[in-house]
C-alpha positions, 0 to 999 in steps of 0.5 A: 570533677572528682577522679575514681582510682580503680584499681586491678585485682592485682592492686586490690591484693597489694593494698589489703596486704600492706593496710591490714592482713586482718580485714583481708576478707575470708574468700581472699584469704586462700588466695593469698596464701596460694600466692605468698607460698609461690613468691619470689620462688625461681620457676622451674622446668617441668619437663613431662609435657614433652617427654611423653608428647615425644615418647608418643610421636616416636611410636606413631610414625607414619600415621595421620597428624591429627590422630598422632596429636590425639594420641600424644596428648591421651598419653600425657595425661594419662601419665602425668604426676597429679599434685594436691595443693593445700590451698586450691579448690581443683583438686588435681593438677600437673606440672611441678608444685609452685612456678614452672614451664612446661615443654611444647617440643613440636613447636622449637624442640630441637633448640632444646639442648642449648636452652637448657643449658643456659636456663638456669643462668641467663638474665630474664626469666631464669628457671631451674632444672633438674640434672636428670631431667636436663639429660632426658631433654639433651639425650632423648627430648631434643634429637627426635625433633631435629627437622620435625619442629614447627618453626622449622617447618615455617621458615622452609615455606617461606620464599627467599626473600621473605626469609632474608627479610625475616631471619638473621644470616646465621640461622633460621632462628632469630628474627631480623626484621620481621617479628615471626615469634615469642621466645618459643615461637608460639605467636607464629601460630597466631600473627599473619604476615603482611609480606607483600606490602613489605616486598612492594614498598620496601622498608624505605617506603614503610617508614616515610609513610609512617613519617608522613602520617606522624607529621601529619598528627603533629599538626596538631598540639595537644592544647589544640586537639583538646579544644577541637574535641570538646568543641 
């Protein structure tokens, strides 16, 4: 029986690279180019997203959420740098020209002062920020969402032993046991919890079920599961 290797656009892109530039077709080339500026480049913070997202939340408080959102969003774009990329077919974007990260200050915004700080040197996934832009973030960007942010607002809805079980004792932050968030708490808005089976059967509970249903898979050696599937 022969095996077809097939591979990713990603792969696809390596191999023509490390065979021959020369046969890149012409429809790749402008993309190869696009990705050869921007490699091995450190990203960076681009902080306009959440300067003038805050800067409109400032403005309109007191007023519906959903206009507030509306507004926030009509003001940066209205006054967000455009760039002009060489190589690019959409003329037009924002964000800093190469890798960047932009700023969600209403989902962890009041974090932000610490984050910056240790951004340009932690471990994983470094980025750079400016000096000036670094002030607007501790000085401006931060403070105004003290209290207002969503992460802030999940752990207060949560009731006192869901938010044992989730967050560690220091701070309603990092996640303990249940996993609540990506770095920015973004998937929040995205998992559902399954709280209750965790209150009923406690984690004692969850883990002899999955060691019961592991043993019962182990009945199986693979030899002999290859065997009843063909049959």
């Amino acid at each position: 029986m022969s095996i077809i290797k097939i591979l990713s656009p990603q792969e696809e892109r390596i191999k023509r690279e490390t065979e021959n530039e020369k046969s890149t077709p012409k429809h790749y080339s402008r993309a190869v180019d696009i990705v050869k500026e921007i490699r091995g480049k450190k990203p960076v913070i681009d902080i306009e997203r959440g300067l003038y997202f805050t800067r409109s939340f400032k403005e309109t408080e007191g007023k519906p959420l959903i206009l507030r959102w509306a507004k926030a969003l009509y003001n940066y774009a209205e006054k967000a740098a455009v760039y002009i990329d060489e190589n690019q077919l959409i003329v037009g974007r924002s964000g800093k020209q190469g890798r960047y990260g932009i700023l969600y200050p209403e989902l962890d915004g009041n974090i932000f002062k610490e984050a910056i700080e240790k951004l340009p040197t932690r471990d994983n996934s470094p980025f750079d920020i400016s000096e000036e832009d670094a002030k607007i973030v501790a000085e401006e960007i931060a403070p105004y969402w003290v209290g207002k942010t969503f992460h802030e607002a999940f752990a207060k809805s949560l009731t006192e032993e869901t938010t044992r079980l989730t967050y560690n004792n220091d701070k309603e932050l990092t996640s303990r046991y249940i996993v609540n968030e990506t770095a920015s708490f973004r998937s929040s808005l995205q998992w559902v919890h399954d709280y209750e089976i965790v209150l009923e059967k406690g984690f004692k509970g969850i883990k002899a079920e999955a060691e019961e249903r592991l043993k019962a898979l182990d009945e199986y050696s693979p030899l002999d599961y290859t065997k009843k599937s063909l049959s």
